[in-house]
DOTORNU-615652 format. One record per residue: residue number from 0; residue in one letter; x, y, z of N, C-alpha, C in turn. Coordinates in Angstrom, 1 decimal, padded with zeros to 4 digits, m for minus. Layout:
N
ATOM, i, aa, nX, nY, nZ, caX, caY, caZ, cX, cY, cZ
ATOM, NUM, A, X, Y, Z, X, Y, Z, X, Y, Z
...
This chain:
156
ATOM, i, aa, nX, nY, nZ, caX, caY, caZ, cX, cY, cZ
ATOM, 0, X, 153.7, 239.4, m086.3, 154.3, 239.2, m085.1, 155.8, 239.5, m085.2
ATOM, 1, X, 156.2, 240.3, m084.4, 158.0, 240.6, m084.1, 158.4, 239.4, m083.7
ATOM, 2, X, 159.9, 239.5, m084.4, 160.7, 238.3, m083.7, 161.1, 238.9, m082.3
ATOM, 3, X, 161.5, 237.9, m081.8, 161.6, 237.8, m080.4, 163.0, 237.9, m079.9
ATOM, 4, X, 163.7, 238.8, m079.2, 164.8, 239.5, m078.8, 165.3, 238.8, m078.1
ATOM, 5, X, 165.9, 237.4, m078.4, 166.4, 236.4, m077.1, 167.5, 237.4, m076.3
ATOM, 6, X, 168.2, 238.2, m076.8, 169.7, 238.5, m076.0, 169.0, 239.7, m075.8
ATOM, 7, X, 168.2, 240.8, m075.5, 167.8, 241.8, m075.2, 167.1, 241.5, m074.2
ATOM, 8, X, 166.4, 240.0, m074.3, 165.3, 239.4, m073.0, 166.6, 238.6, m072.0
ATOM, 9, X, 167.5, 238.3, m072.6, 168.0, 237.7, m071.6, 168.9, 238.2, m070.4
ATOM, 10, X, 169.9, 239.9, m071.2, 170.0, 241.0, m070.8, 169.3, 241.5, m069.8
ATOM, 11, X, 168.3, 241.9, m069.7, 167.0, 242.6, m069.4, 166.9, 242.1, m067.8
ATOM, 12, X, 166.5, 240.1, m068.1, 166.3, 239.8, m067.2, 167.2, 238.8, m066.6
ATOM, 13, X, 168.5, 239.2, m066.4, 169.6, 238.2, m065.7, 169.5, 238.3, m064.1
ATOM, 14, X, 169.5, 237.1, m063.6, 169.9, 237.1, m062.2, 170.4, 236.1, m062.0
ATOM, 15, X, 172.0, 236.1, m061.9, 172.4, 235.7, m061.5, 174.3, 234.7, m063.2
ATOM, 16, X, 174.2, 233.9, m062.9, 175.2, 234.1, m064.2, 174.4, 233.4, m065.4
ATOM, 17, X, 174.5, 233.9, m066.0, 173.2, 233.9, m067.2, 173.7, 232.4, m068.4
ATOM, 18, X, 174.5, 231.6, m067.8, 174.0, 229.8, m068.0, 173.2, 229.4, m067.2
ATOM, 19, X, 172.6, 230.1, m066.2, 171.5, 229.5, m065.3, 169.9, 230.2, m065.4
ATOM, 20, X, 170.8, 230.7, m066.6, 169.2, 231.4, m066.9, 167.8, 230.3, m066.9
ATOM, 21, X, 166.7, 230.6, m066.7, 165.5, 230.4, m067.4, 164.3, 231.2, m067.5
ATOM, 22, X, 163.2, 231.1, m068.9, 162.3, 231.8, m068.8, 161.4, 231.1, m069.1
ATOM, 23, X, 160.2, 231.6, m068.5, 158.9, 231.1, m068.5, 158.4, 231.9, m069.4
ATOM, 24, X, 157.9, 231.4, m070.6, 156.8, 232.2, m071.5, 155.7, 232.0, m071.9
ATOM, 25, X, 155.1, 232.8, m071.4, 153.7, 232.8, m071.8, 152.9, 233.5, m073.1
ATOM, 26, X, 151.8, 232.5, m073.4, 151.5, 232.9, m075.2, 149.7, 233.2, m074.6
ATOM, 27, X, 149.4, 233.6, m075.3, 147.8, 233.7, m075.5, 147.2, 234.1, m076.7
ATOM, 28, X, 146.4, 233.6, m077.1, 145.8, 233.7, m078.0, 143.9, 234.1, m077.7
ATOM, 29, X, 143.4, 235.1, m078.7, 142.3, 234.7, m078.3, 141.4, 234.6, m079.0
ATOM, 30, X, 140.2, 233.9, m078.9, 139.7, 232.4, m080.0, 138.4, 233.4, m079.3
ATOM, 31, X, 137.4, 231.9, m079.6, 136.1, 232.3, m079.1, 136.0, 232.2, m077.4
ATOM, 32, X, 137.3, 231.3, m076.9, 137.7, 231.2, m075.9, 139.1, 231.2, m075.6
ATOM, 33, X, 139.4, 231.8, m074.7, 141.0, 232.5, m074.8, 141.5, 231.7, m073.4
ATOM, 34, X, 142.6, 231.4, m074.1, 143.2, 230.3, m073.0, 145.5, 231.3, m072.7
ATOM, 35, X, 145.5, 230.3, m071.8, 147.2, 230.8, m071.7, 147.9, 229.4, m071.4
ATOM, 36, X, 148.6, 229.5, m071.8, 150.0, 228.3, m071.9, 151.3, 228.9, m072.2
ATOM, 37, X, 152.4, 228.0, m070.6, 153.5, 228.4, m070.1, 153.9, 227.3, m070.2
ATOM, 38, X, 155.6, 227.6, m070.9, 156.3, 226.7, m070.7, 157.6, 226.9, m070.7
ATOM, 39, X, 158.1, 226.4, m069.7, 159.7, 226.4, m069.5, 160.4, 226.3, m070.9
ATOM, 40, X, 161.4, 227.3, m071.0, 162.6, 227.4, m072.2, 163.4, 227.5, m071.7
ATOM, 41, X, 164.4, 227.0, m072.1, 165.9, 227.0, m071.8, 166.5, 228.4, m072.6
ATOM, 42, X, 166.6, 229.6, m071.9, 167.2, 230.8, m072.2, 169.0, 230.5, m071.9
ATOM, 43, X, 169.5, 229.7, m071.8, 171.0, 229.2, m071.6, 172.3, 230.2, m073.0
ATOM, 44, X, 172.9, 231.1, m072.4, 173.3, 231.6, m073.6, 174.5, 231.1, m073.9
ATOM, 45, X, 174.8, 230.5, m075.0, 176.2, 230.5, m075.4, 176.5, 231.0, m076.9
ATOM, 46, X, 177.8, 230.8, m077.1, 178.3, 231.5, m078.9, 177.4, 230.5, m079.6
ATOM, 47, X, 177.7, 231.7, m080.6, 176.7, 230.4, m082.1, 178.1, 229.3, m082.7
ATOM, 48, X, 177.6, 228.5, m083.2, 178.7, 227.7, m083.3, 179.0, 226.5, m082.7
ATOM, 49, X, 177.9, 226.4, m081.1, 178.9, 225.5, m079.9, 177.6, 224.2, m080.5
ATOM, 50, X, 178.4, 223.1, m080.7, 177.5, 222.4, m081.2, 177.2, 221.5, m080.4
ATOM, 51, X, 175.7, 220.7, m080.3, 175.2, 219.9, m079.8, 175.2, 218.6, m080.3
ATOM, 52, X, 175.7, 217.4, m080.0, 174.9, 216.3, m081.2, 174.0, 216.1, m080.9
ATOM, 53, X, 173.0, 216.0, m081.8, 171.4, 215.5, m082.3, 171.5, 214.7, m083.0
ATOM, 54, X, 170.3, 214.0, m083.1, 169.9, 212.6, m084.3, 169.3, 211.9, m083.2
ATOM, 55, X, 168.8, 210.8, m084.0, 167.9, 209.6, m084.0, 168.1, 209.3, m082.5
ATOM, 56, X, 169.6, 208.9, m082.5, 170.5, 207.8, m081.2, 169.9, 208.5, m080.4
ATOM, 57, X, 170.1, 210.0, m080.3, 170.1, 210.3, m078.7, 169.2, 210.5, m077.5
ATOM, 58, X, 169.3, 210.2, m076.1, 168.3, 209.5, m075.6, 167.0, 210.8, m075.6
ATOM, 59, X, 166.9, 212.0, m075.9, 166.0, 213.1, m075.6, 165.1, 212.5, m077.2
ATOM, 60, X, 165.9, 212.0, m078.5, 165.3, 212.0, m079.7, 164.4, 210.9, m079.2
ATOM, 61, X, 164.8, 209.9, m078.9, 164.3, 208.6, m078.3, 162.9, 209.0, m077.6
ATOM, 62, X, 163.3, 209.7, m076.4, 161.7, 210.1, m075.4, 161.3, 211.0, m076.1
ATOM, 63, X, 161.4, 212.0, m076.8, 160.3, 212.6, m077.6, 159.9, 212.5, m078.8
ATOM, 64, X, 160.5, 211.8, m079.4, 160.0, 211.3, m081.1, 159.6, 209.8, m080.9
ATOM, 65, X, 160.0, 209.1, m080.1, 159.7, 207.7, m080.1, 160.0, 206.9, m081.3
ATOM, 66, X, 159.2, 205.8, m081.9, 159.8, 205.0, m082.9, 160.2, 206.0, m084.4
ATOM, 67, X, 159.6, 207.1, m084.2, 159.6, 208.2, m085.4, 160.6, 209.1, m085.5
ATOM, 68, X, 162.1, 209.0, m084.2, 163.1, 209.4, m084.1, 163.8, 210.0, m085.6
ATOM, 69, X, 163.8, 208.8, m086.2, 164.7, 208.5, m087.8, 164.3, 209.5, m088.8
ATOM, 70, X, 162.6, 209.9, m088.8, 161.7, 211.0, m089.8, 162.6, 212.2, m089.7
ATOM, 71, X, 163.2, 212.7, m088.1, 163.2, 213.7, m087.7, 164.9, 214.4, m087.6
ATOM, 72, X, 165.8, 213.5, m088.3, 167.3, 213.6, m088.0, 167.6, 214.6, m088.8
ATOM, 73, X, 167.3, 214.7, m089.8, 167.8, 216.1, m090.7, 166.8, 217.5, m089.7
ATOM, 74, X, 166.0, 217.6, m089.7, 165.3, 218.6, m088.7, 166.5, 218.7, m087.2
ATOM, 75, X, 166.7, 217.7, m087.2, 167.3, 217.6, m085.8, 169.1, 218.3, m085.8
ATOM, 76, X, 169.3, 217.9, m086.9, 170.7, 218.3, m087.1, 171.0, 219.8, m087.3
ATOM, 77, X, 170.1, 220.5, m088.0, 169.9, 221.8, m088.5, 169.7, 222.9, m086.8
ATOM, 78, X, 169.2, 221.8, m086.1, 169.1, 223.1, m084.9, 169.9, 222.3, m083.8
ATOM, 79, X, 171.8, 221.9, m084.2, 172.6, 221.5, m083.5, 173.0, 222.6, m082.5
ATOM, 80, X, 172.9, 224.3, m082.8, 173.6, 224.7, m081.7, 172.8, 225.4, m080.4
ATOM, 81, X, 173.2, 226.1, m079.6, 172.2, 226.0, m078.3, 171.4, 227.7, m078.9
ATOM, 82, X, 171.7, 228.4, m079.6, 170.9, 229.4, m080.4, 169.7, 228.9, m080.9
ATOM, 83, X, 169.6, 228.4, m081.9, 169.0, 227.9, m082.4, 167.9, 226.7, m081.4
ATOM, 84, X, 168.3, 225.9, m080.7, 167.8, 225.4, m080.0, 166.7, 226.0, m079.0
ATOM, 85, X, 167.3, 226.6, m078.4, 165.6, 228.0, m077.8, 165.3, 228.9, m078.6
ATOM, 86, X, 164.9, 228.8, m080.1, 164.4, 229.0, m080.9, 163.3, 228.7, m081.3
ATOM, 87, X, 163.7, 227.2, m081.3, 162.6, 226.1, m081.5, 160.9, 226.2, m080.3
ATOM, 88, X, 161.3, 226.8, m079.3, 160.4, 226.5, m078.6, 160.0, 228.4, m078.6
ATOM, 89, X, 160.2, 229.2, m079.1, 159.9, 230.2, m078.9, 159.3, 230.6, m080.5
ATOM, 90, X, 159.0, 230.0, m081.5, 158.3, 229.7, m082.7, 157.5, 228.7, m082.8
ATOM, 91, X, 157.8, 227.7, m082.1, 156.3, 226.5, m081.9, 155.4, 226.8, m081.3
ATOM, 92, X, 155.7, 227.6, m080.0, 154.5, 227.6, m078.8, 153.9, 228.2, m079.1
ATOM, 93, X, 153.7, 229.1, m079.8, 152.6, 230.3, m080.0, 151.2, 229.6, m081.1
ATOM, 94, X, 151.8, 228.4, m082.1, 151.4, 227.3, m082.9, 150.5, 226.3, m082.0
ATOM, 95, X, 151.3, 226.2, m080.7, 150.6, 225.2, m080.2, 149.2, 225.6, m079.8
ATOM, 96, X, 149.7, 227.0, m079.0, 148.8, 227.7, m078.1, 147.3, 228.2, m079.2
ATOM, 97, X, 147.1, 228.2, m080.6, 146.1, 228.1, m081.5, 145.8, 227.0, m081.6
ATOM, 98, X, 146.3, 225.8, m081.9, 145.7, 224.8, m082.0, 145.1, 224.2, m080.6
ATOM, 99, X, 145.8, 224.2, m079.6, 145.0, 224.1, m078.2, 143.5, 224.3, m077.8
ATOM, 100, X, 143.6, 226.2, m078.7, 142.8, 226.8, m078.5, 141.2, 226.3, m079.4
ATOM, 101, X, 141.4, 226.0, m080.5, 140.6, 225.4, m081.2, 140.8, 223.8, m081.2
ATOM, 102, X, 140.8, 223.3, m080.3, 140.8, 221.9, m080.1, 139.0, 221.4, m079.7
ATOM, 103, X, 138.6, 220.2, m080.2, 137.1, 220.1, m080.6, 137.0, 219.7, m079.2
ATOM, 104, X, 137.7, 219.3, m078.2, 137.2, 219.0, m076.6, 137.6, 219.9, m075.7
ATOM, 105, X, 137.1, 221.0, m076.0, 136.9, 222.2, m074.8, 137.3, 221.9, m073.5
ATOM, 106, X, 137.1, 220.7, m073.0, 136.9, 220.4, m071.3, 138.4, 219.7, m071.2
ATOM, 107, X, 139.1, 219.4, m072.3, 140.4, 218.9, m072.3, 141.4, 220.1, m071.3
ATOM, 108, X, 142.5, 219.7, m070.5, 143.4, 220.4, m070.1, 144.8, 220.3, m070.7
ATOM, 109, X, 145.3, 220.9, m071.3, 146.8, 220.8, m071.1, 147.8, 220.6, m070.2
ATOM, 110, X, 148.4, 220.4, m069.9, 149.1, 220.5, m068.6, 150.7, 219.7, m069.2
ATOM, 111, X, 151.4, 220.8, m069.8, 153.1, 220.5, m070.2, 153.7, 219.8, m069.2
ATOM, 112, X, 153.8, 220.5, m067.9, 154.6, 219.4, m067.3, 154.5, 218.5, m066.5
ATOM, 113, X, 153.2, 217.6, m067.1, 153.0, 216.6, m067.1, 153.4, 215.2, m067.9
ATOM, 114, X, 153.7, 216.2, m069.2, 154.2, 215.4, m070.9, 155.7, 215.2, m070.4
ATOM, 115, X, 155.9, 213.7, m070.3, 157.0, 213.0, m070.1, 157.6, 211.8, m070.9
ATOM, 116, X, 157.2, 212.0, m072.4, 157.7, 211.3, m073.4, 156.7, 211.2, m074.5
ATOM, 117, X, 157.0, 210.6, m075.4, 156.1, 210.9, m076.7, 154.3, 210.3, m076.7
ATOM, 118, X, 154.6, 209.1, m075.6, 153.1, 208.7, m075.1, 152.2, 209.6, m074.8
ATOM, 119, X, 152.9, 210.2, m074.1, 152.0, 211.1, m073.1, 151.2, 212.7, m074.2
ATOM, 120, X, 152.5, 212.8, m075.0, 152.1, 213.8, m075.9, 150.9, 213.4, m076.9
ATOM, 121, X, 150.9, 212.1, m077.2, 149.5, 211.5, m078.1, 148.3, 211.1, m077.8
ATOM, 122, X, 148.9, 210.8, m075.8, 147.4, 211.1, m075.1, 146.6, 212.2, m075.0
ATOM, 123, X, 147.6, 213.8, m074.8, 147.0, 214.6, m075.2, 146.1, 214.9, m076.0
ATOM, 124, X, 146.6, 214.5, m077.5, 146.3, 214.9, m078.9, 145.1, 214.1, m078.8
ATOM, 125, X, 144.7, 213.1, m078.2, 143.6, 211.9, m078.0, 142.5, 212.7, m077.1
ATOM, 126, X, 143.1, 213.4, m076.1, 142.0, 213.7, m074.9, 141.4, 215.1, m075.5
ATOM, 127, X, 142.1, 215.9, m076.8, 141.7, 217.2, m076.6, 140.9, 216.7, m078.3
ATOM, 128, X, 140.3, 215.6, m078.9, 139.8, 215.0, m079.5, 140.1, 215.7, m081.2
ATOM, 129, X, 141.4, 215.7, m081.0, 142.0, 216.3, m082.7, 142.0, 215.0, m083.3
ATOM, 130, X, 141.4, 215.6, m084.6, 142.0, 214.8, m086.2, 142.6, 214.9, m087.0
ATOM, 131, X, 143.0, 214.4, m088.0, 143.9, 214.8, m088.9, 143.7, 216.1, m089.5
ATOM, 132, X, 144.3, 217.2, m089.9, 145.9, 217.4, m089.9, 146.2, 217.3, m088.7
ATOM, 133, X, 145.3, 218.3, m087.4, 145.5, 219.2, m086.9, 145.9, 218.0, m085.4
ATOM, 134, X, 146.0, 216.7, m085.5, 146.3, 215.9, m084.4, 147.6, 215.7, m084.7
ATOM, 135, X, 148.4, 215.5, m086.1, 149.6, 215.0, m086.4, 150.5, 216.3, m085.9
ATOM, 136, X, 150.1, 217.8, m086.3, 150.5, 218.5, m086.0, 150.9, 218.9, m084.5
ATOM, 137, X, 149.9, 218.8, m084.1, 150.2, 218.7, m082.6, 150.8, 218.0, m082.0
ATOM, 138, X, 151.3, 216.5, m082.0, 151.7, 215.4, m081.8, 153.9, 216.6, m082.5
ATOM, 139, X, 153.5, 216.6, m083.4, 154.7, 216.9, m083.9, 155.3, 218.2, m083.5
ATOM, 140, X, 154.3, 219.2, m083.2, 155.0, 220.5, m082.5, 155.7, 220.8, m081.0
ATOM, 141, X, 154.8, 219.8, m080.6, 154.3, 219.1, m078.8, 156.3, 219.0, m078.6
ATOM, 142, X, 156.4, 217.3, m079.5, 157.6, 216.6, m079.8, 158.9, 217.9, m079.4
ATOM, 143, X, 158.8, 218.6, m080.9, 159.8, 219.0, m081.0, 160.4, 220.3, m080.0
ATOM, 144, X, 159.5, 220.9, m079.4, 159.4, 221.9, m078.5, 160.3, 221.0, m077.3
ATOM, 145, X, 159.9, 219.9, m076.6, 160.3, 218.8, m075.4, 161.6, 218.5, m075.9
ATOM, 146, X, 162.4, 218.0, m077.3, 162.7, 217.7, m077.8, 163.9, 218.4, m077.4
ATOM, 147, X, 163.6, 219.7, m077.7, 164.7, 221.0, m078.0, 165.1, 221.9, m076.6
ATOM, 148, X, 164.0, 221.3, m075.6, 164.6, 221.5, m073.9, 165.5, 220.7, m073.5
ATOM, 149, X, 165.0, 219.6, m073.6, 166.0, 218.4, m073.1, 167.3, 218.3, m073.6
ATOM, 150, X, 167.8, 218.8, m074.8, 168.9, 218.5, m075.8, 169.4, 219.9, m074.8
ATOM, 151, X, 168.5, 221.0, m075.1, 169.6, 222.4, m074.6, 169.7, 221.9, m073.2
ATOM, 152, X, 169.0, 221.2, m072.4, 169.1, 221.1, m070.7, 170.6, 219.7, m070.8
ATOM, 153, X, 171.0, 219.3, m072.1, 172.3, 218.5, m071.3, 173.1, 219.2, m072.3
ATOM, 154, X, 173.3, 220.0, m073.3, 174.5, 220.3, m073.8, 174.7, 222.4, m073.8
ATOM, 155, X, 173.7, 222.7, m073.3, 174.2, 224.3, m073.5, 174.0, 224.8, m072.1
Protein backbone atom coordinates (compact mmCIF):
# COMPACT_ATOMS: atom_id res chain seq x y z
CA UNK A 1 0.00 0.00 0.00
CA UNK A 2 1.38 3.74 -0.89
CA UNK A 3 1.60 6.24 1.64
CA UNK A 4 -0.88 8.56 1.47
CA UNK A 5 -0.19 12.27 0.10
CA UNK A 6 -1.76 14.33 2.93
CA UNK A 7 -0.51 17.81 1.24
CA UNK A 8 -1.09 16.73 -2.43
CA UNK A 9 -4.77 15.57 -1.16
CA UNK A 10 -5.19 18.54 0.57
CA UNK A 11 -3.91 20.78 -2.36
CA UNK A 12 -5.99 18.93 -4.79
CA UNK A 13 -9.00 19.36 -2.83
CA UNK A 14 -9.21 22.84 -1.10
CA UNK A 15 -12.29 24.87 -0.84
CA UNK A 16 -12.12 27.35 0.80
CA UNK A 17 -9.05 28.30 3.46
CA UNK A 18 -7.55 25.13 4.09
CA UNK A 19 -7.75 25.24 8.29
CA UNK A 20 -11.25 24.43 7.47
CA UNK A 21 -10.48 21.75 5.62
CA UNK A 22 -12.08 18.19 6.11
CA UNK A 23 -12.02 14.79 4.47
CA UNK A 24 -14.03 11.98 4.52
CA UNK A 25 -12.21 8.73 3.82
CA UNK A 26 -13.21 5.86 2.74
CA UNK A 27 -11.44 2.31 3.07
CA UNK A 28 -12.63 -1.04 1.72
CA UNK A 29 -11.50 -4.00 2.04
CA UNK A 30 -12.59 -7.14 0.46
CA UNK A 31 -13.11 -10.36 2.60
CA UNK A 32 -15.56 -12.99 1.87
CA UNK A 33 -17.79 -10.09 2.39
CA UNK A 34 -16.78 -6.59 1.52
CA UNK A 35 -17.88 -3.86 3.57
CA UNK A 36 -16.95 0.27 3.51
CA UNK A 37 -16.24 2.51 6.38
CA UNK A 38 -16.02 6.43 6.51
CA UNK A 39 -14.77 8.45 8.75
CA UNK A 40 -14.26 11.98 9.35
CA UNK A 41 -10.39 13.19 9.60
CA UNK A 42 -9.21 16.29 10.47
CA UNK A 43 -7.21 17.33 7.15
CA UNK A 44 -6.35 20.83 9.25
CA UNK A 45 -2.93 21.88 7.86
CA UNK A 46 -0.44 23.48 9.81
CA UNK A 47 3.83 23.61 10.19
CA UNK A 48 5.34 20.53 11.71
CA UNK A 49 6.50 21.58 14.95
CA UNK A 50 3.09 23.42 16.15
CA UNK A 51 2.54 21.45 19.25
CA UNK A 52 -0.37 20.09 20.87
CA UNK A 53 -0.50 18.95 24.59
CA UNK A 54 -1.42 15.43 24.95
CA UNK A 55 -1.42 12.99 27.98
CA UNK A 56 -3.44 11.32 30.42
CA UNK A 57 -5.12 14.87 31.84
CA UNK A 58 -6.57 15.92 28.78
CA UNK A 59 -10.30 15.83 28.45
CA UNK A 60 -10.27 13.93 24.69
CA UNK A 61 -7.54 11.36 26.59
CA UNK A 62 -10.17 11.01 29.26
CA UNK A 63 -13.36 10.29 26.70
CA UNK A 64 -11.42 8.01 24.55
CA UNK A 65 -9.10 6.00 26.66
CA UNK A 66 -11.08 6.14 29.78
CA UNK A 67 -9.62 4.72 33.03
CA UNK A 68 -6.65 3.39 30.61
CA UNK A 69 -5.69 7.06 29.75
CA UNK A 70 -2.19 6.64 31.76
CA UNK A 71 -1.12 3.14 29.43
CA UNK A 72 -1.35 5.51 26.55
CA UNK A 73 0.80 8.90 27.51
CA UNK A 74 4.02 8.08 25.88
CA UNK A 75 1.90 7.04 22.46
CA UNK A 76 0.19 10.14 23.09
CA UNK A 77 3.07 12.50 23.36
CA UNK A 78 4.92 11.24 20.24
CA UNK A 79 1.91 12.34 18.01
CA UNK A 80 1.90 16.03 19.79
CA UNK A 81 1.82 17.91 16.41
CA UNK A 82 -1.22 18.43 14.09
CA UNK A 83 0.95 16.38 11.22
CA UNK A 84 1.20 13.67 12.71
CA UNK A 85 -2.05 13.74 14.33
CA UNK A 86 -4.16 13.04 10.96
CA UNK A 87 -1.79 10.50 10.49
CA UNK A 88 -3.02 8.56 13.13
CA UNK A 89 -6.38 8.06 11.60
CA UNK A 90 -5.20 7.66 8.12
CA UNK A 91 -3.00 4.33 9.14
CA UNK A 92 -5.54 2.85 11.67
CA UNK A 93 -8.57 2.91 9.55
CA UNK A 94 -7.69 0.76 6.93
CA UNK A 95 -6.75 -1.83 10.28
CA UNK A 96 -10.00 -1.25 11.53
CA UNK A 97 -11.79 -1.65 8.34
CA UNK A 98 -10.12 -5.69 8.30
CA UNK A 99 -10.88 -6.38 11.51
CA UNK A 100 -14.58 -5.09 11.04
CA UNK A 101 -14.62 -7.10 8.20
CA UNK A 102 -13.82 -10.35 9.72
CA UNK A 103 -15.69 -9.78 12.89
CA UNK A 104 -17.54 -13.23 14.00
CA UNK A 105 -21.13 -11.26 14.11
CA UNK A 106 -21.76 -10.49 10.60
CA UNK A 107 -25.27 -8.74 11.43
CA UNK A 108 -23.24 -6.31 13.72
CA UNK A 109 -23.23 -2.61 12.28
CA UNK A 110 -20.63 -0.12 12.76
CA UNK A 111 -21.73 3.09 12.82
CA UNK A 112 -18.61 5.77 13.92
CA UNK A 113 -20.56 8.51 14.60
CA UNK A 114 -22.34 7.14 16.92
CA UNK A 115 -19.04 6.19 19.22
CA UNK A 116 -19.13 8.97 21.76
CA UNK A 117 -16.58 7.85 24.30
CA UNK A 118 -14.71 4.77 25.25
CA UNK A 119 -18.03 2.95 26.37
CA UNK A 120 -19.47 3.08 23.46
CA UNK A 121 -16.29 1.78 21.54
CA UNK A 122 -16.38 -1.61 23.86
CA UNK A 123 -20.01 -1.88 23.12
CA UNK A 124 -19.05 -2.24 19.77
CA UNK A 125 -16.26 -4.67 20.21
CA UNK A 126 -19.13 -6.67 22.34
CA UNK A 127 -21.88 -6.38 19.58
CA UNK A 128 -19.57 -7.45 16.67
CA UNK A 129 -18.71 -10.52 19.07
CA UNK A 130 -14.65 -10.18 19.01
CA UNK A 131 -12.15 -12.00 21.31
CA UNK A 132 -9.03 -11.72 22.37
CA UNK A 133 -6.55 -10.39 20.49
CA UNK A 134 -8.61 -9.15 17.94
CA UNK A 135 -11.37 -7.32 20.66
CA UNK A 136 -8.45 -5.56 22.52
CA UNK A 137 -7.22 -4.42 19.27
CA UNK A 138 -10.18 -2.98 18.20
CA UNK A 139 -11.14 -1.43 21.38
CA UNK A 140 -7.52 0.23 21.05
CA UNK A 141 -7.42 1.23 17.31
CA UNK A 142 -11.32 2.50 17.66
CA UNK A 143 -9.70 4.72 20.86
CA UNK A 144 -6.92 6.13 19.24
CA UNK A 145 -8.31 7.14 15.84
CA UNK A 146 -11.41 9.34 18.19
CA UNK A 147 -8.57 10.21 20.23
CA UNK A 148 -6.47 11.93 17.46
CA UNK A 149 -9.77 13.90 15.95
CA UNK A 150 -10.77 15.46 19.03
CA UNK A 151 -7.15 16.60 20.05
CA UNK A 152 -6.57 17.90 16.18
CA UNK A 153 -10.51 19.43 16.41
CA UNK A 154 -9.27 21.76 19.60
CA UNK A 155 -5.63 22.55 18.82
CA UNK A 156 -4.83 22.51 14.96
Amino acid sequence: MTKFNYTKWVTDNKHGLLTEQSASVSASVSASVSASVSASVSASVRATGSACLTGSFDPCAQTWFGSNATNFDSWMVSKNDCNKLSNVSYQLLPQIVTLWNNRPNQNATLQLYSISNFNDIKQHANDAGFTQPQKGQFKRKMAKIKWAYCVSGSCC
